[in-house]
Structures are given as C-alpha cells and as structure tokens.
N, C-alpha and C positions, 0 to 999 in steps of 0.2 A: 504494500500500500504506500503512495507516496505521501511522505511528509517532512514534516521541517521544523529545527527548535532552533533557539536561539536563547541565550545568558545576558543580560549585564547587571551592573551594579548600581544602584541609586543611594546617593546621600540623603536617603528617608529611613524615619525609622519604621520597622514591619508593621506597627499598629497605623501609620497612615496610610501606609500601602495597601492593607485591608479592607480599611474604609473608605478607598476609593474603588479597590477590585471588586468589595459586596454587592455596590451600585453597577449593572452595566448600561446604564445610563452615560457612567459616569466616560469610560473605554469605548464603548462600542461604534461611539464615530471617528475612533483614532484607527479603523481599520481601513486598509486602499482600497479606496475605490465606494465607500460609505455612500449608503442613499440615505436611509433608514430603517429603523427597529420599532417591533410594536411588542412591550410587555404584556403577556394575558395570565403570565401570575411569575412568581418569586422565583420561577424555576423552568418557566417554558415563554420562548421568544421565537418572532421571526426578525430576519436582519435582510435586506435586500441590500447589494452592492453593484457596481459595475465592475465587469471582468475582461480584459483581453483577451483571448485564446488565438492564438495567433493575429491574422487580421480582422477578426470579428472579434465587435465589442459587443457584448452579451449580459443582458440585468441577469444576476442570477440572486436566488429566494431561497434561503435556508430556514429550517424551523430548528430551535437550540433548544437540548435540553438539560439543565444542569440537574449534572449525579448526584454529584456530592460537595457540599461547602464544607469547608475543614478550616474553622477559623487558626489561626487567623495566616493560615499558610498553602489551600492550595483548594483550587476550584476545577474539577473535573464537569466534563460534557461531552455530549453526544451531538452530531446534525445530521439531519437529513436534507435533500433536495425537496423542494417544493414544486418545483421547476425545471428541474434538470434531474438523473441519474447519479446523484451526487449521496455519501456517504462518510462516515467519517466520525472523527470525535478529537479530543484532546484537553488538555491542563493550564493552569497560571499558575506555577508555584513560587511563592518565598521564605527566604531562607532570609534568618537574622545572622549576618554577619559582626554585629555588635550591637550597640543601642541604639545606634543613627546610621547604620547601612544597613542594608538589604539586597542580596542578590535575588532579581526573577529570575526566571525559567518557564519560555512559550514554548508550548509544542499543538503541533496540529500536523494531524492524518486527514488525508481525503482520497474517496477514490470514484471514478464515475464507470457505471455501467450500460450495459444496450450499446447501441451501433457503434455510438461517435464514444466509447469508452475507451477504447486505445489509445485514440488521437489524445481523449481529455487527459487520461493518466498520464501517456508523454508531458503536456505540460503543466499537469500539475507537479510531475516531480522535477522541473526545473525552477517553477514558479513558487511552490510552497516555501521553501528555505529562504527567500525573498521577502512575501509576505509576511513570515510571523515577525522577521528581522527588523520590519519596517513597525509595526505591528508591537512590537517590544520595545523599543525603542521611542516610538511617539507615545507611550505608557510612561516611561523612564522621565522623558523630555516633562511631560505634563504634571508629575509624581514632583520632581525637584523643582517646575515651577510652582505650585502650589504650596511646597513646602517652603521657600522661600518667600511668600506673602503670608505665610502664619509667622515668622519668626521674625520678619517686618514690624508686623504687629505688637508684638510681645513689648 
C-alpha cells in the first residue's frame, strides 16, 4: 500500500500540540490542496480537497474516521473514498521530547482500487511522502506560530 511519514520537531510543549490536534478544525485546512471539511460528530468527517494525478486535477471526497484519540499523544484513523476507489488510514503522533519540545510523526496509507487503481497507486506512492511532509510541516509552522502569541501575551 503506498504511503508516507514524515518527523519534525516543534518548540511547543505536547499539551499545546494536543489541543490543537483534538480540534480538526483546527489542521484540516493545513492539508494540499484543502477545499473543505464537514464534522457530523467527534469522530467521523468528510474532507474534500483538490488532487493532481498527473495532468488531471480531480476534487477528491474522503469520509474520516477517527479510531482512537490517545490523549495527549496520538490520533489514529481510517478513510475511505467517497468518490473515488480510495482506501487507507493512518496516525498524528507526539512524542514529549522535554517540557517545551515535541516531536510529531504523520503517516498516511492510501491505496485506490477498480480500473484506474494502478495508475492511482503509481502516484500515490510518489505523491504520498510529499503530502504528509507538507502536511506536517504547515502543522509545525502553525503549532510555533501560535505558540508564540501565547507567550506574547504572558
């Protein structure tokens, strides 16, 4: 199944990291290619984004299900296609590196089925290690900006 993780480190401590990852509100439009998401309860979502797949750019429609929340360090899920032959699942984890760092860790599987599944899985396993990187990273980016206007404050 193709997929893709990625690490970094934030100068946040794990208790704000949590309270930004419990809301996916808070992430869910820091992914490429974001249209939008609609909550229909604490634990099941759809997310529509745009996708390239080669030279067609394609709305694709996920419905999310979160497994399991494990405060305050790691949020498993599951997706399905809505809209396409799409499958899959994956994690946000953090790890307390001290009192005021935090390493995440994204990962996400996906795999598409039926006709055009070969073609998909080709690029989704070029493309996946791409998107969570970006994906982790504009989490990071938003996690130290925020954290930075609390200690503003203070």
């Amino acid at each position: 199944m193709p997929s893709g993780m990625h690490q970094a480190e934030v100068n946040v401590p794990i208790s704000r990291v949590w309270n930004f990852v419990q809301n996916m509100d808070n992430w869910a439009p820091l992914i490429p290619g974001y249209i939008q998401h609609r909550k229909y309860t604490n634990r099941q979502s759809s997310w529509d984004f745009y996708s390239r797949i080669g030279f067609i750019k394609k709305r694709i429609s996920l419905m999310i299900t979160i497994k399991e929340w494990m405060e305050p360090t790691k949020v498993t899920f599951t997706l399905t296609g809505t809209n396409e032959k799409l499958s899959g699942g994956g994690y946000f984890h953090a790890e307390a590196i001290d009192k005021n760092n935090t390493r995440i860790t994204g990962f996400l599987e996906m795999t598409g089925s039926g006709a055009m599944g070969p073609m998909v899985n080709a690029w989704l396993k070029s493309q996946l290690p791409k998107v969570i990187e970006q994906m982790v990273t504009a989490i990071t980016v938003k996690l130290e900006e925020q954290n930075r206007n609390i200690i503003s404050k203070v």
